[in-house]
Every structure is written in structure tokens, then in C-alpha cells.
Steps between C-alpha positions, in 0.01 A plus 500: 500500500584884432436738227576835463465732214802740384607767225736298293818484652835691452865391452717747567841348398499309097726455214315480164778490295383704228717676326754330402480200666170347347671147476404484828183677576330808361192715648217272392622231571579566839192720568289219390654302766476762716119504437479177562643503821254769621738793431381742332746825570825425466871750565770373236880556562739697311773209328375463192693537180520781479506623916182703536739765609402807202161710503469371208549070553257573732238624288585177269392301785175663544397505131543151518303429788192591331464233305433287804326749738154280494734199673755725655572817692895530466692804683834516450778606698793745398852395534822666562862362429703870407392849633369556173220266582371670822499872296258296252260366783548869603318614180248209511379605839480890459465607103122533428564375173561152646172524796354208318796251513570578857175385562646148378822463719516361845813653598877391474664209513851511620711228464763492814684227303478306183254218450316457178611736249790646654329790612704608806507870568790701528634606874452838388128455390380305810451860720446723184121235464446521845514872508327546201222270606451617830475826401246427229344261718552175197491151681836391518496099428838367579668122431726501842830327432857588596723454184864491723322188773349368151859526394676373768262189519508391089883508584493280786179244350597424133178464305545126451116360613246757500443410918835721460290809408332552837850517668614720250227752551501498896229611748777767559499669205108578510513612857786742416332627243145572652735698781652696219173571336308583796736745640457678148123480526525707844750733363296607201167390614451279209184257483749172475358162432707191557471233224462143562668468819615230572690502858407544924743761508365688187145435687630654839617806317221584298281447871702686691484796220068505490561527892673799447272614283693526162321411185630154445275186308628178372397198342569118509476278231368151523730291428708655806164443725455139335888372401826493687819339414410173548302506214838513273516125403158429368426866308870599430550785316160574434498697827811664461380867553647829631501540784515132607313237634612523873494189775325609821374839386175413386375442818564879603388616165131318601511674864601839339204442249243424764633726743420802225893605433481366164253686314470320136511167347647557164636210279860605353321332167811457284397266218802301328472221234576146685808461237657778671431379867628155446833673463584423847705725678552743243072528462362837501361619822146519494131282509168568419252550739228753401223219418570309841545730755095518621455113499792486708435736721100406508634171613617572799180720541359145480693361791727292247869527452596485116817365516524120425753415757652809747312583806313803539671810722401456817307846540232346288348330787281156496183547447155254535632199308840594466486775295587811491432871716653816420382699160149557403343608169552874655828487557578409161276725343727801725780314330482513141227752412450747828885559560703518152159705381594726770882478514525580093162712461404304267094595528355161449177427556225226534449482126593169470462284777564135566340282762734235700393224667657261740303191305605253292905396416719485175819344370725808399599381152775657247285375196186758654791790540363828260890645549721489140747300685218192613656424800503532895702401773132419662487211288309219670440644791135471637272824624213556667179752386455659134399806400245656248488818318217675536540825250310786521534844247327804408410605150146649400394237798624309772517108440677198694685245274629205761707202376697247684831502500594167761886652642 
């Protein structure tokens, strides 16, 4: 058995819906599952309704962050669609009047081509951000698709089954991409993090750009370390996401993570009511993941695989009784508290801690899911080891509270 005590974890990449799109999700109710998951800081993207692309939309989404701050730390990140939109991150970032909401935002998200929200920024933005935010030093967080492959592909693959939607989102088109954004990163020395990447050749890019020293991060998401393609017939459209599940990619993705390329695990959690994922091939793209991540990933900790019936990459090497070698607790820890504290400066600390331990197993259940929506694509599947808060704050006096929370 191992244990380890951590601060309460980060996830760097969520949707919480809220506003305009409470149907779905809204802050509490996503922070609560966030808290239950052992997350206590999380960095929220900008497609809401409306964008979070004004001074002041952002300061809408702060004010109503407070009313959960107990459960949940939420940053938020800036978006930009129109020039207009990187003038007003301008004025967050460098009017005095607004020091305290800067304090609140992570960065910017660009979007390199639509997914949720149809946030796609214009050609003309794309180096206008990049300046801007290497100049002013602002973590540039960009989703890495090329709209013309995208294009090309949706032409050729008619969205007919939703296996269609990984062909018409190719491995291409996030490579591409990364290239595109990377060069831009050197030119302006911007601080560019990749979002959920998804792809070898994104991988190879973003290691080849750390060798030569340029301030590149990314993420991976779990359901592209723990899902491929094949998983199509038995969860459907549930995992339909952007970008895709991929075929043979998750075994790179694994190497990459243990190898130290990737720097983050960060969920993508995009909550959607089932009603609108049982629409097939015409779903949203999107899936929770924000209350699931740490059992999965403590899992394999464990030396079990999580997945009922795919194989586990091959880098995670047999271990005594045919488990599994490759991550510890401390590598995970780096992954989603010491790097996206450091990447965002987001000034966590040890407030809050949780401790993890390698005992014990669980069924993960959609009936136990805290999330608005009350599903995951998890469902069923068995993990390994649980995890306990173990909360600790200062008032007039210092006091320990712990609970257990089984993950």
C-alpha cells in the first residue's frame, strides 16, 4: 500500500457552464464535484453565454464565484474572437483599476477553430493575442485545430455515425496547428500552452520546442490517456469530444506523460445533459470528467488498469502480480497541482490538502456523480485506492477537519 498527502489538486482546463448555459451545469454544481474529486482550484474557459470576452463578463464571472469559494477556487480564462477582445484583455491586464480581477484570470484561451460555442478566432486576431501576450507575459492557452484539414475531412466523412467524427477531425489537423502556434510562440515569445492534445505528432512538436528552450506546456485529458476509437460502439456519442478520441495515440500520449513532455493532466470537463448526448452523431462535443480524473489516475498508481476491456499502453510496464510500473503519487502530484500552479501563477497553497491512498477499490457509478448532468463515460468501470480530505484553515486558530471522501 501507498499514501501520500497533497494540497488539493488543480484542473486547469473546465467548462462550468454558467452563464447562460445552466441547463447543463452551473458553478456549484460543478465545483462541488470538483471538491469531491479532490480538486480544489480550478481554471474555467471562456464559451459561456455570453463569451467571457468584455472586462466586464469577466468580472460577472468572479462575483459569482464567491458564492462557492469554501468548495471552489475558480479562475477564469479571457477569450478573444474580434480584435476588440484582445484591446479588452489589454485593459484587464494593465489598468490599476482592474489589479484585483487580474488576479482571477489564468490567461487566454484561443480557439484555433470552432468546437463548443463557436468560438473560433479570426485570422487576423491569432498574431495580434500572441503579441499582446507575449509582450505582457499572459499564458496563452490554445485549442490546436486546423479549420481548412477540419474542412476538408467533414467533406470527405459525412457525419452519419459518430465513429465518423474522429476521421473528420484528423490527427493532421492538430499537428498543423501546434506547428502554426509554436512558430508564433518563438516569434513573440509568448508563454503558449497546448490544450488537450491529443496526437504523437502534436507530442513531438511540443518536445522538440522545450528542447529548444521555448516556453511551451500542454496537457492531456483522460479520456485520450484511457479511450481510443475502439471504444465507439459500446459508449457512442457520449465520448464524442473535440479534439477526438484517436486509435493508437494513446499509447504515445502515456510515454510523453511519463517521459515529462506533457506537463498537466487536466479533464476537458464539459458537462451535457444525457438527452442531448443520445443525439447520436449530431451530440454536442464534450464529457464530464472533473470528479473522476484522480481515481483514474490513482488507479494506475495502484498497478491496475481502469478500463474494463482494452489493454494497457505498453510503457506502463508489468509489475509484481501483473500490475502496473510507471507513475507514482509524485508524479501526479507535479501533474495537477506543482505544474498548472506554476504554468498559470495561480499561488496555491497547502491549505487544503487531501491524502491518497493506493488501498481499497470502488465501482465508478453515475448515480454517486455530484456534476448537474449525473453522468460519466466512467460508468462501471472498476478503480483501485480512495482518497480522503484532510482540511486544514486558519482563523483566530489553526484546526484540522478530515472526512472521507472514498473516489
Amino acid at each position: 500500500m501507498s499514501t501520500a498527502v497533497f494540497p488539493a489538486l488543480i484542473d486547469c482546463h473546465v467548462h462550468f457552464r454558467e452563464p447562460g448555459l445552466e441547463h447543463k451545469a452551473d458553478m456549484a454544481t460543478e465545483g462541488l464535484a470538483a471538491f469531491h474529486g479532490g480538486i480544489r482550484t480550478v481554471c474555467e474557459m471562456p464559451n459561456t453565454n455570453p463569451g467571457t470576452h468584455t472586462v466586464a463578463a469577466f468580472a460577472d464571472k468572479v462575483e459569482r464565484a464567491k458564492r462557492i469559494a469554501d468548495k471552489c477556487d475558480i479562475r477564469f480564462y479571457f477569450g478573444a474572437v474580434a480584435s476588440a477582445h484582445v484591446a479588452e484583455l489589454e485593459a484587464l491586464w494593465t489598468k490599476p483599476e482592474n489589479e484585483a480581477l487580474k488576479k482571477r484570470c489564468s490567461g487566454l484561451k484561443l480557439y484555433l477553430d470552432n468546437s463548443t460555442g463557436n468560438m473560433k478566432a479570426d485570422e487576423s486576431v491569432v498574431e495580434e493575442a500572441f503579441a499582446l501576450c507575449g509582450r505582457l507575459r499572459i499564458p496563452l492557452v490554445a485549442h490546436c485545430e486546423c479549420s481548412s484539414i477540419n474542412n476538408e475531412a467533414a467533406e470527405a466523412h459525412p457525419p452519419t455515425t459518430v465513429e465518423a467524427h474522429s476521421k473528420r477531425r484528423p490527427e493532421s489537423s492538430e499537428v498543423t496547428s501546434i506547428r502554426s502556434a509554436v512558430t508564433l510562440a518563438e516569434k513573440h515569445g509568448t508563454l503558449l500552452h497546448v490544450a488537450h492534445l491529443s496526437t504523437a505528432g502534436g507530442l513531438e512538436l511540443v518536445r522538440d520546442a522545450k528542447k529548444r528552450g521555448l516556453p511551451v506546456t500542454c496537457e492531456v485529458t483522460p479520456h485520450h490517456l484511457f479511450l481510443t476509437t475502439a471504444d465507439y460502439p459500446e459508449m457512442q456519442s457520449r465520448i464524442k469530444v473535440n479534439p477526438p478520441i484517436r486509435t493508437h495515440e494513446k499509447e504515445h500520449l502515456w510515454v510523453g506523460l511519463l517521459d515529462g513532455t506533457i506537463d498537466c493532466v487536466a479533464t476537458d470537463h464539459a458537462p451535457h445533459l444525457m438527452d442531448e448526448k443520445a443525439l447520436g452523431p449530431n451530440a454536442p462535443s464534450g464529457m464530464p470528467g472533473v470528479e473522476v480524473v484522480l481515481s483514474l489516475m490513482i488507479s494506475v498508481v495502484a498497478g491496475h488498469w481502469p478500463h474494463p476491456t482494452a489493454p494497457p499502453p505498453a510503457c506502463l510496464t508489468a509489475g509484481k502480480d501483473g500490475g502496473l510500473e510507471g507513475i507514482d503519487f509524485a508524479a501526479l502530484k507535479m501533474l495537477m497541482f506543482t505544474h498548472p500552479n506554476a504554468i498559470f501563477s495561480l499561488g496555491c497553497d497547502a491549505k487544503d490538502a487531501i491524502e491518497v491512498t493506493t488501498e481499497g477499490e470502488r465501482i465508478i457509478r453515475n448515480e454517486d456523480m455530484h456534476s448537474k448532468c449525473q453522468w460519466t463515460p466512467y460508468d462501471g468501470w472498476k478503480v483501485k485506492g480512495r482518497m480522503a480530505l484532510a482540511v486544514t484553515r486558519s482563523f483566530n486558530a489553526v484546526f484540522k477537519v478530515r472526512c472521507c471522501v472514498s473516489l
